[in-house]
ROVEXMI-793260 format. One record per residue: x negated, y negated, z negated of N, C-alpha, C in turn; residue in one letter. Coordinates in steps of 0.02 Angstrom, whole numbers, padded with zeros to 5 digits, always signed. Example, Ala and Ser with C-alpha at 12.3 -4.5 7.8 and 13.67 -1.06 7.14 Angstrom:
REM residues 2
-00660+00284-00390-00615+00225-00390-00660+00165-00390A-00642+00112-00354-00684+00053-00357-00645-00002-00394S
//
This chain:
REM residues 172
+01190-00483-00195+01122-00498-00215+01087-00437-00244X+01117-00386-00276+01088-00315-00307+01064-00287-00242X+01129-00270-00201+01107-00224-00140+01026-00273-00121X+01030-00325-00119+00981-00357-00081+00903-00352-00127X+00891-00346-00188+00844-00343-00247+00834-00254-00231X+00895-00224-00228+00845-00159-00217+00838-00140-00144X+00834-00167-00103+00824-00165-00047+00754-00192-00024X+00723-00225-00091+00660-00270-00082+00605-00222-00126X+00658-00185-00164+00627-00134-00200+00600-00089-00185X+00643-00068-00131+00630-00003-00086+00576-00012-00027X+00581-00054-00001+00511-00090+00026+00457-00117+00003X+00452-00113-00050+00389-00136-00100+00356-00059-00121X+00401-00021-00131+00385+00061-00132+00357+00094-00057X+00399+00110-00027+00368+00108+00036+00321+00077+00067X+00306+00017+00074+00244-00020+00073+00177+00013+00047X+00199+00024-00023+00139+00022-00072+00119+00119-00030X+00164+00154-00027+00152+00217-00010+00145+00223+00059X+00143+00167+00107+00112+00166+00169+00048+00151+00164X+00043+00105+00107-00052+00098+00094-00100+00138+00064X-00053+00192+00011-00089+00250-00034-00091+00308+00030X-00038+00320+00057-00050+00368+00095-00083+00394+00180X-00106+00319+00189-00148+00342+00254-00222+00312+00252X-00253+00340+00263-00317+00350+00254-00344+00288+00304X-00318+00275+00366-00364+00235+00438-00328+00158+00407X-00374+00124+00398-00347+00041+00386-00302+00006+00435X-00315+00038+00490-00258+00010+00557-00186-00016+00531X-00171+00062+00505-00107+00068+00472-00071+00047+00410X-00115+00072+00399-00125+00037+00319-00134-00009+00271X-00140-00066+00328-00127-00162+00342-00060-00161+00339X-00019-00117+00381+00055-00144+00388+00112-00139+00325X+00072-00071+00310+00096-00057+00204+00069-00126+00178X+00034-00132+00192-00008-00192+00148+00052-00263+00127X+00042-00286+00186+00102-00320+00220+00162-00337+00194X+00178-00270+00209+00265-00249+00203+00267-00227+00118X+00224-00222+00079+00231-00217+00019+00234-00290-00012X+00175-00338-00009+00164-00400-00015+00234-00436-00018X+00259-00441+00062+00302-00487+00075+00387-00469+00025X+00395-00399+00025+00446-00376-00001+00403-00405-00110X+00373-00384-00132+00355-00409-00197+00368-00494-00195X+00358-00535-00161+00368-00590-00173+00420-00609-00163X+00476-00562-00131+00554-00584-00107+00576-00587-00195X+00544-00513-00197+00583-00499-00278+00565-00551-00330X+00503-00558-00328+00487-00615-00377+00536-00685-00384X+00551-00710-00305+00585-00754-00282+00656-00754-00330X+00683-00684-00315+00738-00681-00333+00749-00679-00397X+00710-00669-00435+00688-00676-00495+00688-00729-00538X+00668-00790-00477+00663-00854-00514+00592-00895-00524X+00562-00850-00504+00480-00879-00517+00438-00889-00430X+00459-00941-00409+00429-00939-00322+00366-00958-00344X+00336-01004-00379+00273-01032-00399+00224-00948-00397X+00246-00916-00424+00193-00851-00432+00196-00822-00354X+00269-00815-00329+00260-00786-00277+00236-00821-00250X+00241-00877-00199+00192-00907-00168+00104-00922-00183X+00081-00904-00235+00019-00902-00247+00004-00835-00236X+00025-00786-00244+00032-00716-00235+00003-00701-00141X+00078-00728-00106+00060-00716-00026+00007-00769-00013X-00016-00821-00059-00070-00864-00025-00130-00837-00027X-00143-00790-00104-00220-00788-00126-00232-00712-00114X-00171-00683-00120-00177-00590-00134-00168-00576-00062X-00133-00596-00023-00109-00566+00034-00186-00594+00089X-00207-00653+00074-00257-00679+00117-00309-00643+00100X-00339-00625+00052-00400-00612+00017-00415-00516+00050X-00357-00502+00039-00339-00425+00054-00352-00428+00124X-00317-00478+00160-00319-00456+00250-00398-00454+00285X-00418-00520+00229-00512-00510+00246-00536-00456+00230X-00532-00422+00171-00558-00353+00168-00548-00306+00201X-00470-00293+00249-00454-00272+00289-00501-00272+00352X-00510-00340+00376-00550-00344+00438-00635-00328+00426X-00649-00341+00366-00722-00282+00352-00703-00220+00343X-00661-00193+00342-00662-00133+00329-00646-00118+00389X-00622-00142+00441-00602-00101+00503-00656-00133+00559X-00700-00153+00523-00754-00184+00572-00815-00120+00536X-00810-00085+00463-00839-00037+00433-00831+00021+00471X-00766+00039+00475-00741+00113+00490-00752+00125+00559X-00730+00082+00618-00729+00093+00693-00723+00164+00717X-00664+00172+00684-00644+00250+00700-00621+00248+00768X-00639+00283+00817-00596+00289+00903-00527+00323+00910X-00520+00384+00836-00454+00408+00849-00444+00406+00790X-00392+00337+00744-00389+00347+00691-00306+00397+00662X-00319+00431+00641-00274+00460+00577-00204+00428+00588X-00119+00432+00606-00091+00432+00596-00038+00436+00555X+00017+00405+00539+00063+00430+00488+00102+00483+00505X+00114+00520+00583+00140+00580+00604+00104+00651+00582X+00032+00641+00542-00010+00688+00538+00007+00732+00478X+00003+00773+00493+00033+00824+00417-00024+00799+00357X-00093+00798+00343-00119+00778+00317-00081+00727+00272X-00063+00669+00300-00030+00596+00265+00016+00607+00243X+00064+00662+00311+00135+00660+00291+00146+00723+00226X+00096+00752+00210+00071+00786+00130+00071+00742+00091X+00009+00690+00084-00027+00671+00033+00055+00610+00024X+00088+00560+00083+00138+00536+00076+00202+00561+00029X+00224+00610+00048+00273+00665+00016+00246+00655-00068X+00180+00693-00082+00154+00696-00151+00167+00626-00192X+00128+00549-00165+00142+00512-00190+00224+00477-00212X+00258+00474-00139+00343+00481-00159+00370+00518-00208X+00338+00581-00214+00376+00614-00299+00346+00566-00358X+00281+00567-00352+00260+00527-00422+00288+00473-00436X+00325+00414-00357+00359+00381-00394+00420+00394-00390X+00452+00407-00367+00523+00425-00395+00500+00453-00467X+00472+00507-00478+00467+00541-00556+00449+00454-00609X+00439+00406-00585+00415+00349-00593+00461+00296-00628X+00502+00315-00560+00584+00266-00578+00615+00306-00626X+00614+00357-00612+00663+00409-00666+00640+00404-00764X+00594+00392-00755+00551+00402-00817+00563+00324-00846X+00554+00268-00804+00563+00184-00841+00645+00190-00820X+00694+00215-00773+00762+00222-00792+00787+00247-00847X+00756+00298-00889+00780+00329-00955+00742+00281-00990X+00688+00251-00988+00648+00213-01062+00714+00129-01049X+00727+00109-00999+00759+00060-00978+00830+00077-01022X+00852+00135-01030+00926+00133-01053+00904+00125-01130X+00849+00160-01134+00852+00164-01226+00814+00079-01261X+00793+00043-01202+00759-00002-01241+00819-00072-01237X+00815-00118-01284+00865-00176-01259+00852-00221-01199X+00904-00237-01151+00868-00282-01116+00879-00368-01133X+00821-00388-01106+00806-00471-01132+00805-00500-01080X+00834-00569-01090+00821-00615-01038+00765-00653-01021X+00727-00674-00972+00661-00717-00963+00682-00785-00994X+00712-00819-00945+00727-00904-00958+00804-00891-00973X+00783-00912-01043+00845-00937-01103+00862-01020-01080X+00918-01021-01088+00937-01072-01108+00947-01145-01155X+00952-01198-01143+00921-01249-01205+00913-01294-01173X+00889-01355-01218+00863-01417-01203+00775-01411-01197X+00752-01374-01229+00683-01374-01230+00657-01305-01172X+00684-01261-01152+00690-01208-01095+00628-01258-01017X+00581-01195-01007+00555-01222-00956+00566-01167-00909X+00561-01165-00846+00549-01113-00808+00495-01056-00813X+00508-00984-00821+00448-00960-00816+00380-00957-00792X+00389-00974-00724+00338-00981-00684+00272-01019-00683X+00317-01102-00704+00283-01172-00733+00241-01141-00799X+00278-01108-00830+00238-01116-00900+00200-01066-00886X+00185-00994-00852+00139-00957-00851+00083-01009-00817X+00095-01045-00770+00032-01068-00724-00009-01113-00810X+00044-01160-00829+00011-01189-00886-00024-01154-00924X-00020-01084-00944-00058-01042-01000-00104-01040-00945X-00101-00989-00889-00173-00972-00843-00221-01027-00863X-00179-01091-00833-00252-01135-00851-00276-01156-00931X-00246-01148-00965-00262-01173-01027-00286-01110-01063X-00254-01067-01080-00297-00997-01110-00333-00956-01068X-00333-00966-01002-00354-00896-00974-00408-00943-00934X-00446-00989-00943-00501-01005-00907-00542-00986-00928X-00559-00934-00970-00619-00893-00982-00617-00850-00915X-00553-00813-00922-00520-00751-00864-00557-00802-00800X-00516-00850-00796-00537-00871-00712-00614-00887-00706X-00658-00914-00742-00725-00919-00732-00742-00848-00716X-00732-00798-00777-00769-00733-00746-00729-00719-00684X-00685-00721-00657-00662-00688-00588-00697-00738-00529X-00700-00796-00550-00727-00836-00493-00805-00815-00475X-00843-00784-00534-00926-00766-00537-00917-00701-00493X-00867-00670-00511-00839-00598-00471-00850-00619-00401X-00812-00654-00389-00786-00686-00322-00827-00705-00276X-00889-00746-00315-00945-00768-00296-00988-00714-00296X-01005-00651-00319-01058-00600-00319-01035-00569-00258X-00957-00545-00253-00939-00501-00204-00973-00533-00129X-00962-00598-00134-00958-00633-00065-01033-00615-00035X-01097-00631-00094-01137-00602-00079-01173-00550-00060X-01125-00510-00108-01153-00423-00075-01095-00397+00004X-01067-00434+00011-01030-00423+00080-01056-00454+00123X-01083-00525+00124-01155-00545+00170-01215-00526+00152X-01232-00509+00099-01304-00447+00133-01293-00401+00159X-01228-00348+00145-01213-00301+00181-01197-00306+00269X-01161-00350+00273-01178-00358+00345-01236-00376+00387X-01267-00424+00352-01331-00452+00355-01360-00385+00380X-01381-00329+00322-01403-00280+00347-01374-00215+00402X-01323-00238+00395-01311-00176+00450-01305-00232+00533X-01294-00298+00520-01333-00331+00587-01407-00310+00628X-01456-00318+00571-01487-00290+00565-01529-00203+00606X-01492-00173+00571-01473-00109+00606-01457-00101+00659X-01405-00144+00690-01385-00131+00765-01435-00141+00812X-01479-00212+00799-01489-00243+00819-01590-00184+00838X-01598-00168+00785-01661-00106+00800-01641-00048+00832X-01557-00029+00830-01547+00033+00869-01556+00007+00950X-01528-00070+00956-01522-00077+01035-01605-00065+01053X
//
């Protein structure tokens, strides 16, 4: 089960540095992806599926739409590769920062104690259950303002298309 947790690890890294490091969205969906799906294995394994599955429902969906405006934005004809020295630079750079990353919470990790999430007991709930219970009970301030978020963005992404419809539509 270790080999298998850092194996989800290592693809959640990779992922994330397939999405920092290439510039054309083509590609950079599949980091997307492959980071996503590997974070919620770990979560899984963790013990908390309730988060992960809200995670690949709301984060992974929400992201792929921005994806498809953005590659409906960019319409690059020859986009940017991960074979390109450019990426395979700026790639390289980000891989040190995190390794220098792991190395840095591996030394704070030895000096700090480690704790368990879900203790044991008669009164013991699962982590997961009881975070969703706080979200809704303390953090519905948080979710109203993100939902007004949610609701503004939607709008300025249909005027923005709106207007560049618009646009095409006087160039023809």
């Amino acid at each position: 089960m270790m080999e298998f947790v850092l194996f989800l690890g290592l693809c959640f890294a990779l992922g994330g540095l397939a999405v920092a490091s290439n510039p054309s969205p083509y590609y950079g969906v599949l980091g997307l992806v492959v980071a996503a799906v590997a974070g919620c294995g770990w979560l899984v394994s963790l013990g908390v599926s309730f988060v992960s599955l809200v995670l690949v429902m709301v984060y992974l969906g929400g992201m792929l739409v921005v994806f498809v405006y953005s590659v409906s934005l960019a319409a690059d004809p020859y986009p940017e590769a991960w074979a390109s020295w450019g990426v395979v630079g700026y790639g390289f750079g980000m891989g040190l920062v995190v390794v220098v990353g792991f190395v840095v919470s591996g030394v704070v990790g030895l000096l700090v104690d480690d704790s368990t999430v879900n203790n044991g007991g008669l009164l013991s709930v699962r982590s997961d259950f009881g975070g969703a219970a706080l979200l809704y009970s303390d953090g519905v301030g948080l979710l109203l303002v993100g939902g007004w978020g949610l609701l503004l963005t939607l709008f300025v992404v249909l005027e923005l298309v709106r207007g560049l419809s618009r646009g095409a539509i006087r160039a023809v």
